[in-house]
mmJSON file of the N, C-alpha and C atoms, coordinates in Angstrom:
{"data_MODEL":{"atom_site":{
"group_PDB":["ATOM","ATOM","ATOM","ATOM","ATOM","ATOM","ATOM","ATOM","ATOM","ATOM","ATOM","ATOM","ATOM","ATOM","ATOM","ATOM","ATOM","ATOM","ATOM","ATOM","ATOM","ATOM","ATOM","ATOM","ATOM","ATOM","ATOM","ATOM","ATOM","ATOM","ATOM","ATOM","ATOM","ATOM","ATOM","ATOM","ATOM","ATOM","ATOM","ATOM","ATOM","ATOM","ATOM","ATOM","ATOM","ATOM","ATOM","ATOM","ATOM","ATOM","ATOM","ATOM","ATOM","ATOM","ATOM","ATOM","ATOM","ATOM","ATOM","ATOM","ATOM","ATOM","ATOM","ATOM","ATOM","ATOM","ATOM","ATOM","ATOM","ATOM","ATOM","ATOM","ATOM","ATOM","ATOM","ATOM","ATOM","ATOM","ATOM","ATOM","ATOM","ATOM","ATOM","ATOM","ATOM","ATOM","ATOM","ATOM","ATOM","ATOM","ATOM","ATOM","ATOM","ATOM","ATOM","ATOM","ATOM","ATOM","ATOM","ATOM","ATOM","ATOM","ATOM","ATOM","ATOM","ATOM","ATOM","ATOM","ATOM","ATOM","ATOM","ATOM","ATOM","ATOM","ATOM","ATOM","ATOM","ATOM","ATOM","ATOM","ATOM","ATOM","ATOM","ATOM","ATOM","ATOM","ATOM","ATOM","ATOM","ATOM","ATOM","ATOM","ATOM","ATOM","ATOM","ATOM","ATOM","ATOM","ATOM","ATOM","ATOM","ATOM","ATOM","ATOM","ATOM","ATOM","ATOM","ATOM","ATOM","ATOM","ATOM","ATOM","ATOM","ATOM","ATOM","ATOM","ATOM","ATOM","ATOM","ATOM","ATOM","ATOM","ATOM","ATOM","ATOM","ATOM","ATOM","ATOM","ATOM","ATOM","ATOM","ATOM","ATOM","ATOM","ATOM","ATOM","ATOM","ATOM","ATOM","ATOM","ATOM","ATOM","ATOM","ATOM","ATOM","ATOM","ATOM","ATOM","ATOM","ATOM","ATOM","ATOM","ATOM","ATOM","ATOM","ATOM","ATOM","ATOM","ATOM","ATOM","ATOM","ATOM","ATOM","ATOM","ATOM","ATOM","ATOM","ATOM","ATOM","ATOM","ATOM","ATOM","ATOM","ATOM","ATOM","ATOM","ATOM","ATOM","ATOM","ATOM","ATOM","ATOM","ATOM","ATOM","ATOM","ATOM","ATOM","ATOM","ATOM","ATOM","ATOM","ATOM","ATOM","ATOM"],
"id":[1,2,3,4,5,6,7,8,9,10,11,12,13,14,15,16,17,18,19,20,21,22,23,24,25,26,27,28,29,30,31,32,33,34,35,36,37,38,39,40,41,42,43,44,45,46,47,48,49,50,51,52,53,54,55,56,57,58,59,60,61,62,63,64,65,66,67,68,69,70,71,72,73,74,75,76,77,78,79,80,81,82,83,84,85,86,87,88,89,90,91,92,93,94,95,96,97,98,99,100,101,102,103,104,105,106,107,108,109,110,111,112,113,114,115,116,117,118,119,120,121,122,123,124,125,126,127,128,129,130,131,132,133,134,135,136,137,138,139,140,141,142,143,144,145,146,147,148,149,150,151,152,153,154,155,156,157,158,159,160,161,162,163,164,165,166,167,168,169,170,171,172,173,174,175,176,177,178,179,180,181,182,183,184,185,186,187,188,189,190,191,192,193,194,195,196,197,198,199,200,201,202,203,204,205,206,207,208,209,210,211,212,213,214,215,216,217,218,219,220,221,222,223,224,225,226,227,228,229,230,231,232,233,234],
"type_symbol":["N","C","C","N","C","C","N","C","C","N","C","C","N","C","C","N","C","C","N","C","C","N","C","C","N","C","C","N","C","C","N","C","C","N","C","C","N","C","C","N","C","C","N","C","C","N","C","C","N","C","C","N","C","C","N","C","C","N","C","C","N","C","C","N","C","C","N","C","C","N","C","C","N","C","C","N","C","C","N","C","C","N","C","C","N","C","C","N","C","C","N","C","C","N","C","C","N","C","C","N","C","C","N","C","C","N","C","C","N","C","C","N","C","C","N","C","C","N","C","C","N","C","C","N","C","C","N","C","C","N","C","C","N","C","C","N","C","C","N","C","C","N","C","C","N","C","C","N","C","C","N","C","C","N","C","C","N","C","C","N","C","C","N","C","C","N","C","C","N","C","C","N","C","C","N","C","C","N","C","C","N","C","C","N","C","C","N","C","C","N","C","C","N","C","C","N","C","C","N","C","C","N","C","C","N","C","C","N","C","C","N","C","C","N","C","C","N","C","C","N","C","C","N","C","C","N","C","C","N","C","C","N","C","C"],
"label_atom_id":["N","CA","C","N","CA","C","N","CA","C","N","CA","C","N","CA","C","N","CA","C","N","CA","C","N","CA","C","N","CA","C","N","CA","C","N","CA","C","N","CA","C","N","CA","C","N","CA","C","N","CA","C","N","CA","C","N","CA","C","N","CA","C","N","CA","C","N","CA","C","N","CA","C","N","CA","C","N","CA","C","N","CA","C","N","CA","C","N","CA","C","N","CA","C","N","CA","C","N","CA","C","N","CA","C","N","CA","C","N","CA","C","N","CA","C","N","CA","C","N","CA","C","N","CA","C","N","CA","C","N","CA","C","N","CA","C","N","CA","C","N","CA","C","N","CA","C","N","CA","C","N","CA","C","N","CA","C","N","CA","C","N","CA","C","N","CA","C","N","CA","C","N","CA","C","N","CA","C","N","CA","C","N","CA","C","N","CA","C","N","CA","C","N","CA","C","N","CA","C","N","CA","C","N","CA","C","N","CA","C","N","CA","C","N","CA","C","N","CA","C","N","CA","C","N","CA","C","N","CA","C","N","CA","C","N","CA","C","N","CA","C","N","CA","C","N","CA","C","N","CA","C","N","CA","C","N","CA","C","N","CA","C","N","CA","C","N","CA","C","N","CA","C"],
"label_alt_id":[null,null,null,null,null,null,null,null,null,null,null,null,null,null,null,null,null,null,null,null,null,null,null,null,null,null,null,null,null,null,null,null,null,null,null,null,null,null,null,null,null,null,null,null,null,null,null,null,null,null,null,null,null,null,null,null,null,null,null,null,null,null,null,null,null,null,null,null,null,null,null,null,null,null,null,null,null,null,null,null,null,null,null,null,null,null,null,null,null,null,null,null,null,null,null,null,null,null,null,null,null,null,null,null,null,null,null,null,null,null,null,null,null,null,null,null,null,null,null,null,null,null,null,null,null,null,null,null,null,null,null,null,null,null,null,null,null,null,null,null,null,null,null,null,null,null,null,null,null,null,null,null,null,null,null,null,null,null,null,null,null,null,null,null,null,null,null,null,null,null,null,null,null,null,null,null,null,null,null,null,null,null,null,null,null,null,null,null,null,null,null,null,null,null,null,null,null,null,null,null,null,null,null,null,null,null,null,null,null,null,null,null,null,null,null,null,null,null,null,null,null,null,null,null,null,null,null,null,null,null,null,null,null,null],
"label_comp_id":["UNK","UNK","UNK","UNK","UNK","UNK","UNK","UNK","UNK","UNK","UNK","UNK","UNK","UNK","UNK","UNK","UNK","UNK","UNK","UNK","UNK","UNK","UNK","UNK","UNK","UNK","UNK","UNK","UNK","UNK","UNK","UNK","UNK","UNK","UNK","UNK","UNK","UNK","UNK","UNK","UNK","UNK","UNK","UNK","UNK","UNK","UNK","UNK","UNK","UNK","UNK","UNK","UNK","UNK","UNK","UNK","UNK","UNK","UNK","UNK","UNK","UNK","UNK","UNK","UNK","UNK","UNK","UNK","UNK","UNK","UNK","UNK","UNK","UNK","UNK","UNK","UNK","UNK","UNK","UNK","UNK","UNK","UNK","UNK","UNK","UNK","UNK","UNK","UNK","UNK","UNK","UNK","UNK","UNK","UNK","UNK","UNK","UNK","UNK","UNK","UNK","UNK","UNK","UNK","UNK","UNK","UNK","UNK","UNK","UNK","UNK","UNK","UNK","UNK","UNK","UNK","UNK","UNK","UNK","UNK","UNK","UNK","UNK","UNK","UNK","UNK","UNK","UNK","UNK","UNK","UNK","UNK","UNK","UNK","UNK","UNK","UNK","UNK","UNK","UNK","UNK","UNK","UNK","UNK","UNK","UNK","UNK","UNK","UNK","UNK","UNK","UNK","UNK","UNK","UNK","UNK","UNK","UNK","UNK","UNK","UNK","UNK","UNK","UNK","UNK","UNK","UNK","UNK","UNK","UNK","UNK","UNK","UNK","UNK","UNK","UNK","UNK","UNK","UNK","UNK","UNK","UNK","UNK","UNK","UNK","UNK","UNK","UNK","UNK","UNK","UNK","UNK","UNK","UNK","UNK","UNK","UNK","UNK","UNK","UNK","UNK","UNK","UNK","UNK","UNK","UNK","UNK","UNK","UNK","UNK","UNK","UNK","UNK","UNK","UNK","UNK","UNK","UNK","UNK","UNK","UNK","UNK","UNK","UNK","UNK","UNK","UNK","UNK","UNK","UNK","UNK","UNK","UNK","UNK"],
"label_asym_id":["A","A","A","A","A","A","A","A","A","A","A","A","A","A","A","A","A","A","A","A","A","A","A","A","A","A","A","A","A","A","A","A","A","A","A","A","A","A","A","A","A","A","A","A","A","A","A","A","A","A","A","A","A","A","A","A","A","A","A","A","A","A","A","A","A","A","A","A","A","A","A","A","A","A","A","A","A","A","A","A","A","A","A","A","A","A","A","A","A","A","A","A","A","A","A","A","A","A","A","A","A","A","A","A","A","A","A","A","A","A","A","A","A","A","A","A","A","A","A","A","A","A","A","A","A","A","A","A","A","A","A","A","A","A","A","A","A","A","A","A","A","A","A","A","A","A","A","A","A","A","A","A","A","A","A","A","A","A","A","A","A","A","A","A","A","A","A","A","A","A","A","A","A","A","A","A","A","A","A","A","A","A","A","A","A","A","A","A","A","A","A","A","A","A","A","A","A","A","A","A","A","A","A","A","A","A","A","A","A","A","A","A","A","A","A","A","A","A","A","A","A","A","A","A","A","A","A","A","A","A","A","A","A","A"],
"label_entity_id":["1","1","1","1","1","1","1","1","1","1","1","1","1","1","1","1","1","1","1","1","1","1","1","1","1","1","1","1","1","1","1","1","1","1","1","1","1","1","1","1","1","1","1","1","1","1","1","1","1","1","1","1","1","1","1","1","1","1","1","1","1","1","1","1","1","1","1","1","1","1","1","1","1","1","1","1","1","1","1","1","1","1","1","1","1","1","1","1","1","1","1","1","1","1","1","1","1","1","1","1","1","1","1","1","1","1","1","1","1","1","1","1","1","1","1","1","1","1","1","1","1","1","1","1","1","1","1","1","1","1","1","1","1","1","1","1","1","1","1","1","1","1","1","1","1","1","1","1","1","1","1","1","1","1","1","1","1","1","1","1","1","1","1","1","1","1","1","1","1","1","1","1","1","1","1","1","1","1","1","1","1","1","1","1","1","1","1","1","1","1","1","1","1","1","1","1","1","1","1","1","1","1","1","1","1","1","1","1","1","1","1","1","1","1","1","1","1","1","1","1","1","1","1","1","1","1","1","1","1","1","1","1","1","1"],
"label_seq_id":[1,1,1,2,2,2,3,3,3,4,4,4,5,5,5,6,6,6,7,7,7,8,8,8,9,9,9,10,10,10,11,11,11,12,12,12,13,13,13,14,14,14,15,15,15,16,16,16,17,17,17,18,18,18,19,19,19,20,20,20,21,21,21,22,22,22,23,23,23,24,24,24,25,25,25,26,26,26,27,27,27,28,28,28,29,29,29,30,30,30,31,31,31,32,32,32,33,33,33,34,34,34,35,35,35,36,36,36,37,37,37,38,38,38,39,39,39,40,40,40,41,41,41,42,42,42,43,43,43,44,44,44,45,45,45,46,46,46,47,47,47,48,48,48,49,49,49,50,50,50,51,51,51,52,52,52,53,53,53,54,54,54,55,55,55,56,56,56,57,57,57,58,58,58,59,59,59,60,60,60,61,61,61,62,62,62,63,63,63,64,64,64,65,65,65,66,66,66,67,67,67,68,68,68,69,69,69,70,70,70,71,71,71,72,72,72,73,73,73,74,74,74,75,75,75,76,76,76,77,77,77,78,78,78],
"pdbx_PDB_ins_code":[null,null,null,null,null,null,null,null,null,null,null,null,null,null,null,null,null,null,null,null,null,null,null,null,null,null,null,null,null,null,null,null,null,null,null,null,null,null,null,null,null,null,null,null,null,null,null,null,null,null,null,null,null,null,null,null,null,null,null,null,null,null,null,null,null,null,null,null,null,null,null,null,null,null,null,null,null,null,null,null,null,null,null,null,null,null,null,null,null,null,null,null,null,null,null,null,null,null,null,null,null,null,null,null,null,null,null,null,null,null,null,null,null,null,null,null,null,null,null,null,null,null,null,null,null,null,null,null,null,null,null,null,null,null,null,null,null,null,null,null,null,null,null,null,null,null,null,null,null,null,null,null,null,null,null,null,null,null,null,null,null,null,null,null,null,null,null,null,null,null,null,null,null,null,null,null,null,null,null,null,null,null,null,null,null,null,null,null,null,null,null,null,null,null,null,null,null,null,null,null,null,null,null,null,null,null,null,null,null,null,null,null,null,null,null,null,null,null,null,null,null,null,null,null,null,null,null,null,null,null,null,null,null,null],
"Cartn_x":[145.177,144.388,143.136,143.096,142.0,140.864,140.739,139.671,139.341,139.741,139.658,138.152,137.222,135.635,135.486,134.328,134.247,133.527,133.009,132.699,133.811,135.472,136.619,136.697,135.921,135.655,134.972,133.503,132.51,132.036,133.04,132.992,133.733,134.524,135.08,134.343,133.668,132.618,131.531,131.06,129.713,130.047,131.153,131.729,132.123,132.549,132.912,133.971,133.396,134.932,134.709,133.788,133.548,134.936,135.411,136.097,137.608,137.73,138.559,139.034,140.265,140.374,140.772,141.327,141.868,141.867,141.811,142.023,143.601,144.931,146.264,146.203,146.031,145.888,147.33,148.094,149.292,148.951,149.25,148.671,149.405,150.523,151.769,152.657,153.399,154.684,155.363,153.834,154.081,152.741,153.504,151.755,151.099,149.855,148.699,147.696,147.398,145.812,144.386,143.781,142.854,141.595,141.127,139.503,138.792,138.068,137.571,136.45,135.636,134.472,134.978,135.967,136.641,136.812,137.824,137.788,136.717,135.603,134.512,133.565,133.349,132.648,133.576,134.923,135.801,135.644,135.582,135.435,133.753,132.834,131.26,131.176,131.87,131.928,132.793,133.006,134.349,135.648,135.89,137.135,138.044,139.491,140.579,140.688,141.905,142.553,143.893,144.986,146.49,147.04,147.434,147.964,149.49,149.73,151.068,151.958,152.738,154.0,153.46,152.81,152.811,153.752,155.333,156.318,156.248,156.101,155.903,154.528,153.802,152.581,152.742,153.415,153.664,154.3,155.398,156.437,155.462,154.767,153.897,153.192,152.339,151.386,151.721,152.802,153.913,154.233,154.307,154.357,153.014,152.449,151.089,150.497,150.458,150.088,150.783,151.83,152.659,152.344,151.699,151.594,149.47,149.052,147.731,146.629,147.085,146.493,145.187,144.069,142.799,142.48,143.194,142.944,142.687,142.482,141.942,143.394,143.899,145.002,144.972,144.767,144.355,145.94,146.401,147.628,147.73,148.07,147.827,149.149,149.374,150.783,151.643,152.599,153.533,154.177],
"Cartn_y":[173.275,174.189,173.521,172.178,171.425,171.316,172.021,171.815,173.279,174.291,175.797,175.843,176.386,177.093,178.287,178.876,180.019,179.682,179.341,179.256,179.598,179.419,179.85,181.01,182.041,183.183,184.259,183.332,183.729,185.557,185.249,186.521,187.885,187.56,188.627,188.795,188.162,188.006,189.027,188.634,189.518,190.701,191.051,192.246,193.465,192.2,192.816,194.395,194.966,196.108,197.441,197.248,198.189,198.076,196.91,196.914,196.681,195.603,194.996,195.726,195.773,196.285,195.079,193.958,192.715,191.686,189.942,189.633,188.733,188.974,188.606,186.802,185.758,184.719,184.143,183.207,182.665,180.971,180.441,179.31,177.948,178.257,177.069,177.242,175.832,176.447,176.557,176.537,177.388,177.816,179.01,179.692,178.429,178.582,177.865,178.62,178.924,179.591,179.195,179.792,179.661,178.796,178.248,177.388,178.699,178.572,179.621,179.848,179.384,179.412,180.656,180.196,181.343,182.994,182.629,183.799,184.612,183.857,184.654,185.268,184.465,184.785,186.074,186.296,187.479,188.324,188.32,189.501,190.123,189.325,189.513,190.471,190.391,190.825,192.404,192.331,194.155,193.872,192.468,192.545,191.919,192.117,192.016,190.536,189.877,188.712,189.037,188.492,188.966,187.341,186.272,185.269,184.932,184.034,183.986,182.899,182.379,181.376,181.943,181.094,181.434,182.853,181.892,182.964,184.401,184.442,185.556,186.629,186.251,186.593,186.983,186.621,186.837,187.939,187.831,189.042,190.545,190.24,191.544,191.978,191.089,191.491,192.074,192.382,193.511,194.859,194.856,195.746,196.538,195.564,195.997,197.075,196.256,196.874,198.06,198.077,199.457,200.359,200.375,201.116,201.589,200.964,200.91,200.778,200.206,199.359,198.219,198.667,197.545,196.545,195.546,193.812,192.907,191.533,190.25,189.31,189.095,187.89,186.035,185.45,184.122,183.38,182.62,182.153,180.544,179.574,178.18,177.573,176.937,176.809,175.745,176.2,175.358,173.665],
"Cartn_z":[-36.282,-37.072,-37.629,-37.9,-38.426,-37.358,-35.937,-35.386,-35.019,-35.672,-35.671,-35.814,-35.338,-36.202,-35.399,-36.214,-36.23,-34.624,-33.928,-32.413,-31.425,-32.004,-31.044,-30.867,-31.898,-32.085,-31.71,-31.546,-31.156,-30.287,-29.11,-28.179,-28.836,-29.566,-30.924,-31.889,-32.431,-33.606,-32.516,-31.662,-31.244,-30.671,-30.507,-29.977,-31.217,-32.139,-33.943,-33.568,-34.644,-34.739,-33.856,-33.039,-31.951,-31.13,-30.927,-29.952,-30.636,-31.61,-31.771,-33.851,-34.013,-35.709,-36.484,-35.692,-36.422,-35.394,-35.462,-35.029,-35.372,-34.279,-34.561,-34.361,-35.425,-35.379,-35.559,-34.137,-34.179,-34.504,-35.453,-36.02,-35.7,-34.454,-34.499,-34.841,-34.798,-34.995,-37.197,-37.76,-38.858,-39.319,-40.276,-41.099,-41.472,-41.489,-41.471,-41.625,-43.218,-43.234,-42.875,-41.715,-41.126,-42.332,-41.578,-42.346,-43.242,-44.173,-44.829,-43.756,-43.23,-42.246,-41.6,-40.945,-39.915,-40.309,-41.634,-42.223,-42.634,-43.186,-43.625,-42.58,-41.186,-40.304,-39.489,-39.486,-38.822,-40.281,-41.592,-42.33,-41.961,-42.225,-42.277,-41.08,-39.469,-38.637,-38.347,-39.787,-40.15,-39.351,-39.075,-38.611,-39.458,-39.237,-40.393,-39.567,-40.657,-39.813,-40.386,-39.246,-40.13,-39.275,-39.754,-39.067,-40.012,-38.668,-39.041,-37.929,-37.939,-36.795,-35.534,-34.395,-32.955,-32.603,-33.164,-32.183,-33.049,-34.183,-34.669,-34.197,-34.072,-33.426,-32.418,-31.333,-30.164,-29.84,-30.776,-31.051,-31.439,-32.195,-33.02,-32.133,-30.934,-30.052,-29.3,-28.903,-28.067,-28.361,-30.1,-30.873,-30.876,-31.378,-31.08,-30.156,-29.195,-27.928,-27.164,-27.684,-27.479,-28.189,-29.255,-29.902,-29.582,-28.986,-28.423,-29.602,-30.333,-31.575,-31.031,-31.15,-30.605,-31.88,-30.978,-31.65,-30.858,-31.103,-30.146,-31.09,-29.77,-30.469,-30.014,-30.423,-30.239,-31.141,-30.259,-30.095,-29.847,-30.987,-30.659,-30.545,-29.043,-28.592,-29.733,-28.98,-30.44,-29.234],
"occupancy":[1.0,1.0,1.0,1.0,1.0,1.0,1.0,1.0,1.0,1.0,1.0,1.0,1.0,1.0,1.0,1.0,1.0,1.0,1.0,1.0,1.0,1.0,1.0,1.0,1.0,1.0,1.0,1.0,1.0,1.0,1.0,1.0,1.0,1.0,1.0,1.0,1.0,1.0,1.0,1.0,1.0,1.0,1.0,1.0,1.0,1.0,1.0,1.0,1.0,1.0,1.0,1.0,1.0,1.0,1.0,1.0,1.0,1.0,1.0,1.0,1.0,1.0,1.0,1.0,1.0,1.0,1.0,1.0,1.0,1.0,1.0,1.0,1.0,1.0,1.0,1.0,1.0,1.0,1.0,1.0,1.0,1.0,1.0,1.0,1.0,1.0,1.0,1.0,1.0,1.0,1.0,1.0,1.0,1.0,1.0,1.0,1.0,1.0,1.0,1.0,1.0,1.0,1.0,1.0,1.0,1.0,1.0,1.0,1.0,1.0,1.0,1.0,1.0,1.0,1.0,1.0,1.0,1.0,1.0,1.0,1.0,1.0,1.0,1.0,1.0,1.0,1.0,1.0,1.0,1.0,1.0,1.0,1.0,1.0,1.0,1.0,1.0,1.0,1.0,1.0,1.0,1.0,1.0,1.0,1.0,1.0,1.0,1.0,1.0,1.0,1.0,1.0,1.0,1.0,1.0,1.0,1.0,1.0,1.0,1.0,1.0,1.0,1.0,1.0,1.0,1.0,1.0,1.0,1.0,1.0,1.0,1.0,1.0,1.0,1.0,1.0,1.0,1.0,1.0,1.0,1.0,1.0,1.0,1.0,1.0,1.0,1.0,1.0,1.0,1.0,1.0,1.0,1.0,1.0,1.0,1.0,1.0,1.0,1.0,1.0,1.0,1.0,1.0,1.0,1.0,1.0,1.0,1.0,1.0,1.0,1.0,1.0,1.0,1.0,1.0,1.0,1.0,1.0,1.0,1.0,1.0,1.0,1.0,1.0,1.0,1.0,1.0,1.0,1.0,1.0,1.0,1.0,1.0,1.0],
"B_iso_or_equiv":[0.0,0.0,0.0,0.0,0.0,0.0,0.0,0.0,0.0,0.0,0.0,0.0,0.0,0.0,0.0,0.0,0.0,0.0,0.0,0.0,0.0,0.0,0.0,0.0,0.0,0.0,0.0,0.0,0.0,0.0,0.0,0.0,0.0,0.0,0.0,0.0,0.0,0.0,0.0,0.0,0.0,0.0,0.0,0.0,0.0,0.0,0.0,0.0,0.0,0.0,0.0,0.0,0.0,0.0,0.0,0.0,0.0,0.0,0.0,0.0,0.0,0.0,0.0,0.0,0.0,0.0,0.0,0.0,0.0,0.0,0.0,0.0,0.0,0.0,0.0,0.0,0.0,0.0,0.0,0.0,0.0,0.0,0.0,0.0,0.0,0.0,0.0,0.0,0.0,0.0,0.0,0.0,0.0,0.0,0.0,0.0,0.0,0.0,0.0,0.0,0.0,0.0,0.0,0.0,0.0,0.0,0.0,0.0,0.0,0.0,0.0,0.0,0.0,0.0,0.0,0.0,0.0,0.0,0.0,0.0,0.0,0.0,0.0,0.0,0.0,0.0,0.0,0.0,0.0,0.0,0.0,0.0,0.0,0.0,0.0,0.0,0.0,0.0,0.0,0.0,0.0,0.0,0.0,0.0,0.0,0.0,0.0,0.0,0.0,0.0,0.0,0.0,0.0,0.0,0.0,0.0,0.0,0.0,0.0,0.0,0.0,0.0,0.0,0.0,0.0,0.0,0.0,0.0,0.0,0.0,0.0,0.0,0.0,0.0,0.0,0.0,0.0,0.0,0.0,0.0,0.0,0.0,0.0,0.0,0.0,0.0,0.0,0.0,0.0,0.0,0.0,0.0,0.0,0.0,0.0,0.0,0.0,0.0,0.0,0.0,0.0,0.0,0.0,0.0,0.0,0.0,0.0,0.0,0.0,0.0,0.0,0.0,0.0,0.0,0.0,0.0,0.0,0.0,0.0,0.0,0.0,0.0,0.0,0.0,0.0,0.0,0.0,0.0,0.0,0.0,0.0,0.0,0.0,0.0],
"pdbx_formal_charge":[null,null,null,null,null,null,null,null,null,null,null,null,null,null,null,null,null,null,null,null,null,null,null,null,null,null,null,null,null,null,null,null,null,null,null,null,null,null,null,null,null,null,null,null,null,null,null,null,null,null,null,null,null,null,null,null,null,null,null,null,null,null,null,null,null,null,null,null,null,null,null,null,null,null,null,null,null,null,null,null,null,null,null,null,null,null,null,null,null,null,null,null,null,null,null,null,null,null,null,null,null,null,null,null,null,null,null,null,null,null,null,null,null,null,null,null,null,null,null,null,null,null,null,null,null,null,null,null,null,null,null,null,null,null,null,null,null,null,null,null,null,null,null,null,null,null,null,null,null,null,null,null,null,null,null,null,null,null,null,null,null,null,null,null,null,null,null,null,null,null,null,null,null,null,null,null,null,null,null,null,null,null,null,null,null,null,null,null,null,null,null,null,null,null,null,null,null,null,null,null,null,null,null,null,null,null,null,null,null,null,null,null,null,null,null,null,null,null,null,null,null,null,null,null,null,null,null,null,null,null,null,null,null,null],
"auth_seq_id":[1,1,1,2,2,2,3,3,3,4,4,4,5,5,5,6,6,6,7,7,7,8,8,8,9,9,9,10,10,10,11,11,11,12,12,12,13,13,13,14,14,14,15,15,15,16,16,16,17,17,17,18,18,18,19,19,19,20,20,20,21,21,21,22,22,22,23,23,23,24,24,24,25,25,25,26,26,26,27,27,27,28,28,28,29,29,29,30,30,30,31,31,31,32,32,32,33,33,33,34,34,34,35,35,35,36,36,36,37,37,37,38,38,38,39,39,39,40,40,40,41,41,41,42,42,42,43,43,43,44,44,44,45,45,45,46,46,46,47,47,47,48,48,48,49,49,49,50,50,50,51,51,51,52,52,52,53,53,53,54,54,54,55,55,55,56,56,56,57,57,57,58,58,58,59,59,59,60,60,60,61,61,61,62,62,62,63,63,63,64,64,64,65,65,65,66,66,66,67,67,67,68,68,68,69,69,69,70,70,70,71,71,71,72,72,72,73,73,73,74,74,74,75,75,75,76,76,76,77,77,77,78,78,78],
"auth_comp_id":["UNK","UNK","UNK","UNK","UNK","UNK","UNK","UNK","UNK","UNK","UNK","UNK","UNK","UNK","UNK","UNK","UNK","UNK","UNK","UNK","UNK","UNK","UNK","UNK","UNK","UNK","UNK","UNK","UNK","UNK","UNK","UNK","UNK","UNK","UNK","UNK","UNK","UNK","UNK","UNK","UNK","UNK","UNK","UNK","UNK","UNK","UNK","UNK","UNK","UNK","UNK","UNK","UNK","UNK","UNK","UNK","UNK","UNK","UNK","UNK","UNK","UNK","UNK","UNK","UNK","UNK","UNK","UNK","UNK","UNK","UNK","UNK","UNK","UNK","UNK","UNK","UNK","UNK","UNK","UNK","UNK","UNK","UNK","UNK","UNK","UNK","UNK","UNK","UNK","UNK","UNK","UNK","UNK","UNK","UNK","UNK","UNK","UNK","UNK","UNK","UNK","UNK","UNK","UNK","UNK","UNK","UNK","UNK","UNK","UNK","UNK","UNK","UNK","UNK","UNK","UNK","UNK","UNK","UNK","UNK","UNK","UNK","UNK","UNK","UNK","UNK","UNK","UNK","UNK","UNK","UNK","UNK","UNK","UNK","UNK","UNK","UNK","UNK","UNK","UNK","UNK","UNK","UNK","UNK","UNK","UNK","UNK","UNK","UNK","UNK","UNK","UNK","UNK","UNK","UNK","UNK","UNK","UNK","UNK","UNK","UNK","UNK","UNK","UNK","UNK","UNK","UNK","UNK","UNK","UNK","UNK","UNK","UNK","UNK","UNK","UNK","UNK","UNK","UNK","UNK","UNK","UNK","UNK","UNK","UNK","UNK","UNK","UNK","UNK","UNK","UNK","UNK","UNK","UNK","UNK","UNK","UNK","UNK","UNK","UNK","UNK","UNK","UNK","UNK","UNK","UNK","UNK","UNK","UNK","UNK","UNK","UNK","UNK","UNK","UNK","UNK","UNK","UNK","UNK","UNK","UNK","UNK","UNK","UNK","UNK","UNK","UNK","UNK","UNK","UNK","UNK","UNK","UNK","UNK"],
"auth_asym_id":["A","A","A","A","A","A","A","A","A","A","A","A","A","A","A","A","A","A","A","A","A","A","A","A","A","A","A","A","A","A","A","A","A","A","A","A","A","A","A","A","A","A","A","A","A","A","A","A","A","A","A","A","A","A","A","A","A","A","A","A","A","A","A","A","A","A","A","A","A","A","A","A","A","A","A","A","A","A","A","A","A","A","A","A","A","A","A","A","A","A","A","A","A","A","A","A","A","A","A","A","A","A","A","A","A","A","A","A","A","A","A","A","A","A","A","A","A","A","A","A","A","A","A","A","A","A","A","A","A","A","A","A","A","A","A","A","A","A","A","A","A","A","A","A","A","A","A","A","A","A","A","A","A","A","A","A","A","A","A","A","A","A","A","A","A","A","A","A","A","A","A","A","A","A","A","A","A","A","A","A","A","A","A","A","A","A","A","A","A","A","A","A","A","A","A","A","A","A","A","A","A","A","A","A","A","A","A","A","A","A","A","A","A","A","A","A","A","A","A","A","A","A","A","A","A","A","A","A","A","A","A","A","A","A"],
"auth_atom_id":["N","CA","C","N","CA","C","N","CA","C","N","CA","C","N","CA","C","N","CA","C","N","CA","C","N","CA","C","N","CA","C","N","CA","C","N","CA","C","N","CA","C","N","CA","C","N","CA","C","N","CA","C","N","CA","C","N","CA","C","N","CA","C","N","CA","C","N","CA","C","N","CA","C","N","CA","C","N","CA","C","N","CA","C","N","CA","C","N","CA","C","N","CA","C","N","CA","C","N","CA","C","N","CA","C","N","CA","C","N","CA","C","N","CA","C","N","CA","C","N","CA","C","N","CA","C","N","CA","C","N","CA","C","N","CA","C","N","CA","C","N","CA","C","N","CA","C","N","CA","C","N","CA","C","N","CA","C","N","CA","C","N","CA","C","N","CA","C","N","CA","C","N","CA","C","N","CA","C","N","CA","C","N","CA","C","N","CA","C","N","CA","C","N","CA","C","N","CA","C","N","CA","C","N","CA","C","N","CA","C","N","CA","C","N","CA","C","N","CA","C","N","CA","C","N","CA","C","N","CA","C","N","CA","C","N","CA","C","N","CA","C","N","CA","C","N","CA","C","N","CA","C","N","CA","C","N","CA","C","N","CA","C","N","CA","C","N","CA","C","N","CA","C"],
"pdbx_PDB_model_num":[1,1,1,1,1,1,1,1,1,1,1,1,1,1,1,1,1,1,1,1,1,1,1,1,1,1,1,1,1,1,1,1,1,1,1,1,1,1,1,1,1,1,1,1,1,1,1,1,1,1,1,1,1,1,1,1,1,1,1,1,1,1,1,1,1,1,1,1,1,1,1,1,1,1,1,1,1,1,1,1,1,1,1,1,1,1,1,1,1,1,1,1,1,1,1,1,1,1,1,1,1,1,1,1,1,1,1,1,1,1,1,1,1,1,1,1,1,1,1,1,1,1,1,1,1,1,1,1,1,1,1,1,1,1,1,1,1,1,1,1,1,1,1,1,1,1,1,1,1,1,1,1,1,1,1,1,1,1,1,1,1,1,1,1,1,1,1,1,1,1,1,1,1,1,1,1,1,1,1,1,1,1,1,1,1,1,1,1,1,1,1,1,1,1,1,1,1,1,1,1,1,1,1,1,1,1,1,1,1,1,1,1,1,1,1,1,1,1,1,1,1,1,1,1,1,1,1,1,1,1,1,1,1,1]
}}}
């Protein structure tokens, strides 16, 4: 998580909430709140952030997507 910036972002950031309503951030193998950089550059952009445990994330993005919920999920292996 310590080499996270808002550049991993970038193509979500310029796309912003046209496309995307949140981005689902899986942080490892535990919560880990994102760099403030990050956060502020995905709010400034109208998008939410909801992060949380890889495997939990993973789990939700299923949910998610069944439900046809538009988000960008970025997932850092455990």
């Amino acid at each position: 998580m310590e080499n996270l910036c808002v550049g991993d972002f970038a193509e979500i950031i310029s796309l912003g909430a046209s496309v995307s309503e949140f981005v689902l951030l899986g942080t490892g193998a535990i919560q880990t709140r994102p760099p403030r950089e990050v956060r502020e550059a995905l709010a400034s952009a109208g998008l939410g952030l909801e992060f949380m445990a890889s495997e939990g994330a993973a789990r939700l993005h299923n949910v998610l997507a069944s439900q046809g919920r538009r988000f960008a999920t970025a997932l850092i292996a455990v």
